[in-house]
N, C-alpha and C positions, 0 to 999 in steps of 0.2 A: 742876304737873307731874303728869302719867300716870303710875300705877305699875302696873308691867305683875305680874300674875297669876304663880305658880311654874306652873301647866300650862303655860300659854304662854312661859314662861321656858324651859322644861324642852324644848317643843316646837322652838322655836329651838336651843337645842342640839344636837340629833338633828341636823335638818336641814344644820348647819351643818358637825358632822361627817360626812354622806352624803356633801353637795358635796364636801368638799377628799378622800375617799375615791376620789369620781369622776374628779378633776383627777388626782389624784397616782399616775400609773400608772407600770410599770416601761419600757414604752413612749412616754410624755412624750405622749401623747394623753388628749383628754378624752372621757366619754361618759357617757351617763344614769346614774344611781346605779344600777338594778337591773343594767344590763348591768355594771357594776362591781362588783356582789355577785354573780352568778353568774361573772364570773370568778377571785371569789379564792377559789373551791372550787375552783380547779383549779391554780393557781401561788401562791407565796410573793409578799408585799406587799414591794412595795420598800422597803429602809431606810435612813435619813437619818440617817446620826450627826450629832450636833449637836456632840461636842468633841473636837478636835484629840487624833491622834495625838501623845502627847510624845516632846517628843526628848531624846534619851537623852545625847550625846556629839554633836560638832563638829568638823570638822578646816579648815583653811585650807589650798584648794589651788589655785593658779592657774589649773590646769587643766578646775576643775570648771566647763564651759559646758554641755557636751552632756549627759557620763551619769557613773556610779560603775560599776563593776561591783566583786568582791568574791571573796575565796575566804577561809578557814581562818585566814591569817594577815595576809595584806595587803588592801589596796582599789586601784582604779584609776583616776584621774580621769583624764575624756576631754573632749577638744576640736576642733575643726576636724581639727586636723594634729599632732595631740601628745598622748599619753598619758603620766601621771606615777603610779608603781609606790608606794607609802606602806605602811610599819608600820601596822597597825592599833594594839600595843601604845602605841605612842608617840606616834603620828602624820609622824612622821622621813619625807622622802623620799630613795628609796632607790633609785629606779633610773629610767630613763626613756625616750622612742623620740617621735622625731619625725620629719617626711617632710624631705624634703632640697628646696632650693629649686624652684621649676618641679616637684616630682613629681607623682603620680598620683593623690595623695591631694585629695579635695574635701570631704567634708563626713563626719565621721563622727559616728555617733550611739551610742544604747544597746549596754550590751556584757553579757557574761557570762563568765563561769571555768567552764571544762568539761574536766577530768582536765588539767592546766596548760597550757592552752591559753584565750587568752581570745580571744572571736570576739566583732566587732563590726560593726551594721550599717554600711553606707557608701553614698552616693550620691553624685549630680551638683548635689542641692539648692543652687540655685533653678533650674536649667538643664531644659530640655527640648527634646528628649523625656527621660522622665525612665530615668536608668540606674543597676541599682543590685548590689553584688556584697557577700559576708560576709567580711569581711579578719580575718585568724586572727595571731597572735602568740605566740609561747615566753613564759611568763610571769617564767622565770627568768632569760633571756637578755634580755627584753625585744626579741627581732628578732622580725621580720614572715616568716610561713613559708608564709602561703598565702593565696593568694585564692579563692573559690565566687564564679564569677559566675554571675547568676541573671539580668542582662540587662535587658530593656524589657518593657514590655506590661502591668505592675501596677502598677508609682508608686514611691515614695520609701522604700526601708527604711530604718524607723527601731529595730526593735528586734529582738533573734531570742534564741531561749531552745529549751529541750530539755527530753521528757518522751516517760517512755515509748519511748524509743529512735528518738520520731520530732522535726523539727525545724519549728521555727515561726516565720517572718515575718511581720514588721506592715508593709503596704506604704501609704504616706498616700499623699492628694490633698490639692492646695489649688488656691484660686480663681485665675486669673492672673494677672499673669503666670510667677508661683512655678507652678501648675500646669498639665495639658494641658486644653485649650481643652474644655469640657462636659464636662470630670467635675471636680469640685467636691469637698471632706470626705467627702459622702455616698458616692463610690464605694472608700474608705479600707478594707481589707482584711486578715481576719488568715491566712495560707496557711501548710498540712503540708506536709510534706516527709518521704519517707523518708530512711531511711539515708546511699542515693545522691544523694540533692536531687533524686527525682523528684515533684512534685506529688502531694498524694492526696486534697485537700482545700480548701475556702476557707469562710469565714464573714465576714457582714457585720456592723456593729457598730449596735444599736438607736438609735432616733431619737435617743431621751431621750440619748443620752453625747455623739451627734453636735451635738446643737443645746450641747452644754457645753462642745465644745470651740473654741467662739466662732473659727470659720473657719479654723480648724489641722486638727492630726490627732493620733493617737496618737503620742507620743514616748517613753513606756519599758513596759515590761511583763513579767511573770513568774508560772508557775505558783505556786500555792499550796499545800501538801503536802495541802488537801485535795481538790485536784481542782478549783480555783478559777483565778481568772485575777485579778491585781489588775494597773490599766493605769493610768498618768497621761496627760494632755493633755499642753498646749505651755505653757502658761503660769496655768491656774487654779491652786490651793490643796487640790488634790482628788484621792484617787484614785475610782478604780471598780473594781468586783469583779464578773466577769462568770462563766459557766458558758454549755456548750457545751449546747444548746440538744436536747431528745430528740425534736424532730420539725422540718423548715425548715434555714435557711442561717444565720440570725439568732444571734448571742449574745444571752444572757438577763441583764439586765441585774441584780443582787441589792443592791448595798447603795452609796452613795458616802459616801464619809469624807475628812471634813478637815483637813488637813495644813498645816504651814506652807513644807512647800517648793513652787514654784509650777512644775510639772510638771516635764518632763523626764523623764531615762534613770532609772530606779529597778532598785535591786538586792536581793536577799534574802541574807541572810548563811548561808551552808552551817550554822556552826555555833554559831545560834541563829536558828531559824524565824522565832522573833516577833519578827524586828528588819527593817525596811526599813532598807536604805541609798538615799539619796536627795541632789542635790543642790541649794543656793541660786545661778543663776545673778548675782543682783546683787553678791551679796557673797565670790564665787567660794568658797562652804565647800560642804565636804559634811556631812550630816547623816546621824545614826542615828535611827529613831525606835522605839518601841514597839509592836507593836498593842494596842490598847486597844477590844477589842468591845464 
């Protein structure tokens, strides 16, 4: 047997760390090592948590297909046509709202609690052309008070959330025939909104999240108190953590972390930051987890 020399031992290593520096960009593209050292003087290196956010707490809810959303004292699991109101203290469910036979409702997704009001994305999914509006709900009442329709022309809302006084839409694509004929994930969209639900803005989402979200699209999403975006898929075990990009249309993609819930509607708890609320569609629970940086 050849034994190999510690220079040349030593030399392979280098090398070996160059390549996978090259490879692993926050763009999901590969390129020569130098053009890869000169770009990480100028952006943060993408980072790969290796161990799962723990989970803290579990609740069992029939409901949990789509999404949680979450306020101060309760949670809300959501499904097609029915959302179910739960204690957080106990888990107890406590109140509930569902569409009445033949209604209007089709497909509801991610939601959020915003001054007792919880608004949730909705669409026609799998139907096209794809139509999609924000349906609002009394949190204490549990009645349905409003709809924001927002119409055609973007794709499928699946999540919306609020910062900054302005409002945010995740509009997906998918391949057909769930989606419209030549636009695919890649034309998957995240759009502002003022006050009014005027347009003010759109961002597309980087290669590297689109090629992870194995031919889906965004299904839940929420600002991060630091100015962060943490978004999950449809079905992987993963979130991602993006920022709003200071030159381009492009979000910047910064870190993805491991989870054991496998996408879906995700929620942040008002009163405790470092907790995702998240659901297990197989096992219809919702989860808490921790962040663990």
């Amino acid at each position: 047997m050849t034994r190999v020399g510690r220079p040349a031992r030593r030399a392979g290593r280098v090398l070996a760390t160059v390549l996978a520096a090259a490879v692993l960009q926050a763009d999901g593209s590969a390129s020569a090592p130098g053009a890869a050292a000169a770009r990480s003087a100028s952006r943060p290196s993408l980072q790969v948590q290796r161990q799962a956010w723990p989970v803290v707490r579990r609740y069992p809810a029939p409901e949990a297909r789509q999404a949680v959303a979450v306020d101060a004292t309760h949670f809300y699991a959501i499904t097609n046509r029915r959302i179910g109101k739960y204690e957080k203290a106990t888990g107890r469910r406590v109140g509930e709202w569902a569409d009445v036979e033949g209604g209007p409702f089709l497909h509801l997704n991610s939601g959020v609690v915003i001054d007792g009001a919880l608004y949730s994305a909705h669409s026609n999914y799998p139907g096209v052309p794809m139509v999609s509006s924000i349906e609002v709900w009394d949190t204490v009442s549990m009645r349905h008070v409003r709809t924001i329709a927002v119409g055609t022309g973007r794709g499928s809302a699946t999540w919306v959330d609020r910062r900054d006084g302005a409002w945010w839409v995740m509009y997906a694509h998918y391949p057909p025939p769930a989606g419209e004929p030549g636009k695919g994930p890649e034309y998957s969209v995240l759009v502002r909104y003022d006050a009014e639900w005027r347009e003010t803005g759109s961002w597309a989402f980087p290669k590297a999240v689109v090629a992870r979200w194995d031919g889906m699209s965004s299904s839940g999403g929420v600002w991060l108190p630091d100015g962060r975006l943490l978004t999950a898929g449809h079905h992987a075990p993963e979130l991602h953590v993006l920022r709003l990009p200071t030159a381009g249309g492009t979000l910047v993609l910064d870190a993805i972390v491991p989870v054991e819930s496998k996408g879906q509607g995700i929620a942040l708890d008002p009163s405790d930051p470092t907790q995702v609320w998240s659901i297990q569609r197989a096992s219809t629970e919702v989860l808490v987890s921790r962040m663990a940086w």
